[in-house]
C-alpha positions as CSV (number, residue, x, y, z in Angstrom):
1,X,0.0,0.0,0.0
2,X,2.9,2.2,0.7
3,X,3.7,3.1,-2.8
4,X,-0.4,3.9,-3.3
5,X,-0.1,6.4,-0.5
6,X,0.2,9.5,-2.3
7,X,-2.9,8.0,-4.2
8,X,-5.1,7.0,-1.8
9,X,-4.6,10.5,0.2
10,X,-6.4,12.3,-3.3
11,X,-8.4,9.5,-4.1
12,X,-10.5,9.2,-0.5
13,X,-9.4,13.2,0.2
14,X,-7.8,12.1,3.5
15,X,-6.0,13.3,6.4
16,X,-2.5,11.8,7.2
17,X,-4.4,10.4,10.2
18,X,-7.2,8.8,8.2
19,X,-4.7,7.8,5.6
20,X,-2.4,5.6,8.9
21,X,-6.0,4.4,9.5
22,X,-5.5,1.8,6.4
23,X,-2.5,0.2,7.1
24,X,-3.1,0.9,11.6
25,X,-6.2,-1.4,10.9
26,X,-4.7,-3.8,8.9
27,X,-1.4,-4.5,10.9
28,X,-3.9,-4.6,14.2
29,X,-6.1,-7.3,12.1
30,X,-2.7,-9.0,11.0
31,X,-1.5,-9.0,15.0
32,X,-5.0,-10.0,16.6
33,X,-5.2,-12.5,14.3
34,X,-1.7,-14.5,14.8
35,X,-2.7,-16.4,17.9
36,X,-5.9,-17.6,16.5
37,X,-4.3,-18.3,13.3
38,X,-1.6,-20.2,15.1
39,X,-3.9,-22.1,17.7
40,X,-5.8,-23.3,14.2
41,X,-2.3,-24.2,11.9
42,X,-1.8,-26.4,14.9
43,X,-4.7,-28.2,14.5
44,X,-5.0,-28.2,10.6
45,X,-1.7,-27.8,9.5
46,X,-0.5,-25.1,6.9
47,X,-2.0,-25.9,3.7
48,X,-5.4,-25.5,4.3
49,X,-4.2,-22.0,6.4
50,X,-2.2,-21.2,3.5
51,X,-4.6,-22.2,0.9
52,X,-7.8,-19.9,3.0
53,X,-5.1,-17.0,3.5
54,X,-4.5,-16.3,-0.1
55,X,-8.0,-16.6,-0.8
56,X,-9.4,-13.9,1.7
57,X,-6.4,-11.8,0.6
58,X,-7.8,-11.9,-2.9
59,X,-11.0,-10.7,-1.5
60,X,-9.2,-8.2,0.1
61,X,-7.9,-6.5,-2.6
62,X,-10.8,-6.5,-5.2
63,X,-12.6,-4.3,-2.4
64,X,-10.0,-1.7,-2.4
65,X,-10.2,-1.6,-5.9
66,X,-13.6,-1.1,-6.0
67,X,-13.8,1.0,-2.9
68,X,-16.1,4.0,-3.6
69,X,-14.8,5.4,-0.3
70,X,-12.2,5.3,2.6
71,X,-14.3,3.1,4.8
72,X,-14.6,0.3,2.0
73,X,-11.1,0.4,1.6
74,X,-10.0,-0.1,5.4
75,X,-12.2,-3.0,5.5
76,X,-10.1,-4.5,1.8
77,X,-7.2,-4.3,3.9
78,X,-8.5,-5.6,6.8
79,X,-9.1,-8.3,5.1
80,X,-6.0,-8.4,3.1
81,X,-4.5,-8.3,6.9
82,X,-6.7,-11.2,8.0
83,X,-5.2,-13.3,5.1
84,X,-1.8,-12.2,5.4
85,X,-2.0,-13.4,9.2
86,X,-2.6,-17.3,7.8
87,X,0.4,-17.0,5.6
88,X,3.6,-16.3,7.2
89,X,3.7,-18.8,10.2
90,X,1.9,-20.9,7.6
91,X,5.1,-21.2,6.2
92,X,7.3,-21.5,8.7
93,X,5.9,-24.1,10.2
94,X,5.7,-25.9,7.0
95,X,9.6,-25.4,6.0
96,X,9.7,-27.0,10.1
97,X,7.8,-29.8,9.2
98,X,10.3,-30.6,5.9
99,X,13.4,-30.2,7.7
100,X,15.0,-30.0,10.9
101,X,18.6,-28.1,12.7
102,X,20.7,-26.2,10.7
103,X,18.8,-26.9,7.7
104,X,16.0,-25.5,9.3
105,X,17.4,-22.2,10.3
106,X,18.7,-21.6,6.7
107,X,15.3,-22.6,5.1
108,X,13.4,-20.4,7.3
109,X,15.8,-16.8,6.0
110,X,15.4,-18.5,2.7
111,X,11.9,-18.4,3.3
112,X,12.0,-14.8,4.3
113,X,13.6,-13.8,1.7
114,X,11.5,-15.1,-1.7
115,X,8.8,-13.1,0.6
116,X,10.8,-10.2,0.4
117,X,11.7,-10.4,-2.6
118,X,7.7,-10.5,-3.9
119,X,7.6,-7.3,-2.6
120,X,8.7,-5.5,-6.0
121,X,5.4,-6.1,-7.4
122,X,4.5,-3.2,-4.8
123,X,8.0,-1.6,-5.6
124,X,7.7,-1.2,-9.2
125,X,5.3,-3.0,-11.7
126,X,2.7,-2.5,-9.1
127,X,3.8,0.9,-9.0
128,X,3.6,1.2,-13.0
129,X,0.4,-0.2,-13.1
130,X,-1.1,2.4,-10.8
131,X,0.1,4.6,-13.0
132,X,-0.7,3.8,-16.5
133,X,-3.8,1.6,-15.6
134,X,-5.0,3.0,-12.6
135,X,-6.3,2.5,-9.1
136,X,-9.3,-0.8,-10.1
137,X,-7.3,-2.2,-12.1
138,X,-4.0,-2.3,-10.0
139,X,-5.4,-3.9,-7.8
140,X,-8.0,-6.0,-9.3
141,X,-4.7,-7.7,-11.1
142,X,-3.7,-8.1,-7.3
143,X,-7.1,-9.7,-6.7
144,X,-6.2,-12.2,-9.3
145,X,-2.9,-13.3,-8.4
146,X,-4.0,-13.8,-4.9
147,X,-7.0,-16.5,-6.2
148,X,-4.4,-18.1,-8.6
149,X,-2.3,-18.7,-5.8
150,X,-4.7,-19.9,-3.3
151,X,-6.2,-23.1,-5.8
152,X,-2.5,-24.0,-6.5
153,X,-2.0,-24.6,-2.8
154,X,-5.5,-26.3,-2.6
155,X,-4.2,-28.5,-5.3
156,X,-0.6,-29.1,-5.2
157,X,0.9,-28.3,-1.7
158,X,1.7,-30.3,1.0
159,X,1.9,-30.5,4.5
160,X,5.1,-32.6,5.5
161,X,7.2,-35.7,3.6
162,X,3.9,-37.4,4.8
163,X,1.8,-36.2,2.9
164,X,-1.6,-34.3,3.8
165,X,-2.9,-34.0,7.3
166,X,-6.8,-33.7,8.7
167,X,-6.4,-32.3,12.3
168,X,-3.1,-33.0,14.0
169,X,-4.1,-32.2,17.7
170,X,-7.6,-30.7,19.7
171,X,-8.1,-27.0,20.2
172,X,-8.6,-27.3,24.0
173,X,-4.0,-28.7,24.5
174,X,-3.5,-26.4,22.0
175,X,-4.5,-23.6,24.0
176,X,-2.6,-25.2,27.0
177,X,0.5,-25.1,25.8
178,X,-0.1,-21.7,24.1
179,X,-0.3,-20.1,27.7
180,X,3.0,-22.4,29.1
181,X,4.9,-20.9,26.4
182,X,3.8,-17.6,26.4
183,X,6.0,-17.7,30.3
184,X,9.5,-19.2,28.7
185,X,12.4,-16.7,28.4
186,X,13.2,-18.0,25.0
187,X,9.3,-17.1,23.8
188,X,9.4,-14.2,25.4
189,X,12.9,-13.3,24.0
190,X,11.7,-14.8,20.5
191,X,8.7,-11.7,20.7
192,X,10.8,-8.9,21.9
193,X,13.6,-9.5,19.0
194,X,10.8,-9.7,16.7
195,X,9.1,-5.9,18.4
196,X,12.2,-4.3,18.3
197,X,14.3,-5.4,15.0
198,X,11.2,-5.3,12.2
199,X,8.9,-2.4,13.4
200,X,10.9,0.5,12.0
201,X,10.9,-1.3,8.8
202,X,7.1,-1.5,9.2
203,X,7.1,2.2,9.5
204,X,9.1,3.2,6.7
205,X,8.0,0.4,4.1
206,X,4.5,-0.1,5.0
207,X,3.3,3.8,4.6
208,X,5.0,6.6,6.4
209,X,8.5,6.1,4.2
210,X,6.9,7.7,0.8
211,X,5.6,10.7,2.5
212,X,8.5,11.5,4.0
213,X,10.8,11.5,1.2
214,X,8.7,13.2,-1.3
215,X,6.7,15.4,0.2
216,X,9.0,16.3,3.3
217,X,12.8,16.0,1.6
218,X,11.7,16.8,-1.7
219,X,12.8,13.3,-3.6
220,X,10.6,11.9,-7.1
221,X,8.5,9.5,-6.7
222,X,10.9,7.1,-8.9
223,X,13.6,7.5,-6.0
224,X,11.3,6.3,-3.5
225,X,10.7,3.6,-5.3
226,X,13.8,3.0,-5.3
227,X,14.6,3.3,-1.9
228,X,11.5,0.9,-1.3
229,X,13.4,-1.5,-3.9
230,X,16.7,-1.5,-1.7
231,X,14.7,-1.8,0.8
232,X,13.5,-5.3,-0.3
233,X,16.7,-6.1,-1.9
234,X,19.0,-5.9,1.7
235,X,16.0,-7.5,3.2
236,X,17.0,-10.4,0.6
237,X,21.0,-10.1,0.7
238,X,21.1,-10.4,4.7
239,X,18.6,-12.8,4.8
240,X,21.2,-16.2,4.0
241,X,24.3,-14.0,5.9
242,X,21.9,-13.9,8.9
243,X,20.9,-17.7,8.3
244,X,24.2,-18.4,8.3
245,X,25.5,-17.1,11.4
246,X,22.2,-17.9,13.0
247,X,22.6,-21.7,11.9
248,X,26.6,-22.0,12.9
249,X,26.7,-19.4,16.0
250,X,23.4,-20.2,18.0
251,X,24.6,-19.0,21.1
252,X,25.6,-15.6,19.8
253,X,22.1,-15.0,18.2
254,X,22.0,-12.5,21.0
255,X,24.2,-10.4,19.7
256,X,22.9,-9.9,16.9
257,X,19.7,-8.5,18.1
258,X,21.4,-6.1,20.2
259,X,23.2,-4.5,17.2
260,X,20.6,-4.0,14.8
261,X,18.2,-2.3,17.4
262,X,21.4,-0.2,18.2
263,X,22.0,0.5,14.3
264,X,18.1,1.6,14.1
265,X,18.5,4.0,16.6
266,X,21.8,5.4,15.6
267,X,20.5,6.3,12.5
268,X,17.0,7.9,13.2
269,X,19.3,9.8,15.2
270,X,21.4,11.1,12.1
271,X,18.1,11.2,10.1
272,X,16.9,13.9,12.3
273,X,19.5,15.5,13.5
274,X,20.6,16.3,9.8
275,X,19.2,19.4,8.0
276,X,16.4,18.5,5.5
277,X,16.2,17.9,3.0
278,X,17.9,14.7,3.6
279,X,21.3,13.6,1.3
280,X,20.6,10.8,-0.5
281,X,23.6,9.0,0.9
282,X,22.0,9.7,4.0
283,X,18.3,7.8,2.9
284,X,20.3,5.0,1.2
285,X,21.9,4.2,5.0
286,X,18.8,4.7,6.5
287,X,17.2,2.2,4.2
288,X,20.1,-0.4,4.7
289,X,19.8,-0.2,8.2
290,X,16.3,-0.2,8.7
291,X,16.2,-3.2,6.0
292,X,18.7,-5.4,7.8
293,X,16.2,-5.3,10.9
294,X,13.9,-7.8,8.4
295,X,16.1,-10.4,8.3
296,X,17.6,-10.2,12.0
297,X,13.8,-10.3,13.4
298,X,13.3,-14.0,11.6
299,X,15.5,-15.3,14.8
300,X,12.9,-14.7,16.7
301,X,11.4,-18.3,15.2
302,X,14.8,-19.7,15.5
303,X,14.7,-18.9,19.1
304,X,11.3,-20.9,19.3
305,X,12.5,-23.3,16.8
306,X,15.1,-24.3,19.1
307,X,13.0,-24.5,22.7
308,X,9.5,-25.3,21.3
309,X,8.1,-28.2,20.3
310,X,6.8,-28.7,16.3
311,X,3.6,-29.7,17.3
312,X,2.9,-26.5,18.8
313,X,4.9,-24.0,17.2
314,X,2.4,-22.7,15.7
315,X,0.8,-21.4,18.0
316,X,4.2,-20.2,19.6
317,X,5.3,-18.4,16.5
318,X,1.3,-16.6,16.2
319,X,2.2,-14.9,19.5
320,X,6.3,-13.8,18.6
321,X,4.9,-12.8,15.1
322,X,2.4,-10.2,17.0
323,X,5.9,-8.2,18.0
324,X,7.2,-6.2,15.7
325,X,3.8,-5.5,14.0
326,X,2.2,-4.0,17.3
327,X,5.5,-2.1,17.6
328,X,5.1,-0.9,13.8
329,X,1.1,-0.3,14.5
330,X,1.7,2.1,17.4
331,X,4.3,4.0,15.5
332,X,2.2,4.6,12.6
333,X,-0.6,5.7,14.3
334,X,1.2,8.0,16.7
335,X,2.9,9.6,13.9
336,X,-0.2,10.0,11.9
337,X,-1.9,11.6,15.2
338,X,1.6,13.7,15.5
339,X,1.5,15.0,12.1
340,X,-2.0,16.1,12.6
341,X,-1.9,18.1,16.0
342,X,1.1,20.2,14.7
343,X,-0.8,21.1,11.6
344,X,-3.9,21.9,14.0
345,X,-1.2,24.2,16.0
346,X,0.3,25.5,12.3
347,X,-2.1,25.3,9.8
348,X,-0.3,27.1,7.4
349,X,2.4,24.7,7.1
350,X,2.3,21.7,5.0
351,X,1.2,18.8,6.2
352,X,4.5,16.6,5.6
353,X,6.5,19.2,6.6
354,X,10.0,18.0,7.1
355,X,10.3,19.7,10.6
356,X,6.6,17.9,11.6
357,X,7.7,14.3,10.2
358,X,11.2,14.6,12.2
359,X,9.2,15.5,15.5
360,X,6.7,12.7,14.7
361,X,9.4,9.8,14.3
362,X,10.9,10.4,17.6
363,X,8.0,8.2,18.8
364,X,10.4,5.3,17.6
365,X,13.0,5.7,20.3
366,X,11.0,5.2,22.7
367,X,8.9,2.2,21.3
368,X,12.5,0.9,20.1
369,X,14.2,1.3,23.5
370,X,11.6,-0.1,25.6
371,X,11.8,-3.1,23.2
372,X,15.7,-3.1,23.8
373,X,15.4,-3.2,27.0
374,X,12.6,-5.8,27.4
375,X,14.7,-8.2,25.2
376,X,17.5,-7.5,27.6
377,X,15.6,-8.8,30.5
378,X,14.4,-12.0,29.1
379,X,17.9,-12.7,27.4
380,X,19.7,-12.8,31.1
381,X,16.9,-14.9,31.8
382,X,17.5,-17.3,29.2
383,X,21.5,-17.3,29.9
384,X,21.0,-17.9,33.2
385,X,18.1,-20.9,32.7
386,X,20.8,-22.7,30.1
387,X,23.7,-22.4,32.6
388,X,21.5,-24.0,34.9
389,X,20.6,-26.6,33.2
């Protein structure tokens, strides 16, 4: 939706508020959903989920493009949300179910990033389409690819080296486990590294980062799409780098964690500390840091690949995959509600003013830090249970 920003704000005549609204609603549809998505994968395995995810994504997106208003179109991408909720874990438990150790750990960055790297349909065909074709039928075409994909799974996928499975365990020790795991240090661990290291990504790639560089720093629209290109690209390049070290040096996964949130912060600081408009040596950094974040947050399932049962990882990864979307939630909507009180105090400056949008984005130190910190706490924890042991 990101690169339809500038779009949607003259085709619904929105504030920046009501514009966050789309993706706020859909990333709190994509994070409520996780644990009942997860308690269900348990029970039915992942290629109905995936199968019923791509489907109600589909739906999702032929509403937007026939949404004769804003309120039509949240509800498209609270569905596209809803869907998107089935599909990730889906997968991950799915490339758990094929293979197991090292092999596992590798798979699941792998995984990570062919995602990532589907994300230039948004980046620049999608983009062209908008343009040239328009807003129906963008994302009708969307609409389409989504219902493809969803009867392929139906038809060809399946759910481990044995084949197809009905309903692996009952709803009611699902849900028992669910609440052991949510207390374990290498869970909790597992959510805070995924809060911390992907929301700022979130932010930038998911709606707020277009804005900012073209309205606020004065960038074409074919730079940020570039930007959201690198973006996706060093979300694939450190994917198998952080697979690797993740696979051969599991007890320094810790580490890695620590640096990227550092990294994040470090260079929000620089972003808006510099004068505007922003070098575009400056953005490119911003966007390699910010991108790396992707890639580090995916050992938060090797954390609860390694401590968790497969049976109910699910489950387990529903709750750690809530983290860095209800980080990335809160931030967009705070700086959509920041953006709108200062023009309320100055209406007659713009409304992505560069001085506004560098006020607003503070919000991410703090979200950031407490995130930091919380990961802290629960990786002495987990230091201290293994020395222990």
């Amino acid at each position: 939706m990101v690169v339809a920003s500038l779009d949607a704000t003259e085709r619904f005549n929105t504030t920046a508020a009501q514009l966050s609204s789309l993706a706020v609603l859909q990333l709190v549809v994509y994070a409520s959903m996780q644990i009942p998505v997860g308690i269900a994968l348990d029970k039915f395995g992942p290629r109905i989920m995936l199968g019923c995810g791509a489907l109600i994504m589909a739906a999702g997106q032929l509403i937007v493009a026939f949404a004769p208003g804003l309120e039509w179109a949240v509800l498209g991408r609270m569905l596209v949300g809803m869907g998107d909720a089935f599909t990730f874990i889906s997968m991950i438990r799915m490339v758990n179910n094929w293979l197991a150790g090292k092999a596992a750990a590798l798979a699941q960055q792998w995984l990570a990033t062919i995602g990532q790297l589907g994300q230039i349909v948004s980046a620049i065909p999608f983009a062209a389409g908008l343009a040239v074709y328009g807003w129906t039928s963008a994302f009708s075409a969307l609409a389409v690819s989504g219902l493809v994909a969803g009867v392929f799974v139906f038809i060809a996928a399946l759910d481990s080296p044995q084949g197809r499975v009905k309903s692996q365990s009952n709803f009611a020790g699902v849900v028992a486990a669910l609440r052991i795991n949510f207390n374990r240090s290498p869970v909790k661990a597992a959510f805070w590294t995924h809060f911390l290291t992907q929301s700022s990504g979130n932010v930038f790639a998911l709606l707020w980062g277009v804005p900012f560089l073209v309205e606020a720093n004065g960038k074409s629209p074919a730079f940020a799409s570039g930007m959201l290109t690198l973006f996706v690209i060093t979300n694939a390049a450190m994917g198998p780098v952080v697979g690797f070290f993740t696979a051969r040096y599991q007890a320094h996964r810790h580490v890695l964690v620590f640096t990227s949130g550092g990294l994040i912060l470090a260079v929000w600081a620089l972003v808006l500390l510099f004068p505007s408009p922003l070098p575009d040596f400056i953005v490119v950094v911003l966007v390699i840091i910010i991108g790396i974040g992707g890639p580090v947050s995916m050992v938060a399932f090797d954390y609860s690949r390694s401590y968790v049962s497969n049976r109910e990882l699910g489950a387990a990864n529903g709750f750690i995959n809530i983290g860095g979307f209800l980080a990335g939630l809160l931030m967009i909507g705070a700086i959509g509600l920041a953006l709108d009180a200062q023009r309320a105090v100055n209406p007659e400056v713009a409304l992505y003013d560069a001085g506004h949008f560098k006020l607003a984005f503070c919000v991410q130190f703090a979200v950031i830090g407490f995130g930091l910190w919380r990961f802290g706490v629960a990786n002495r924890k987990l230091h201290k249970e293994a020395l222990l042991s």
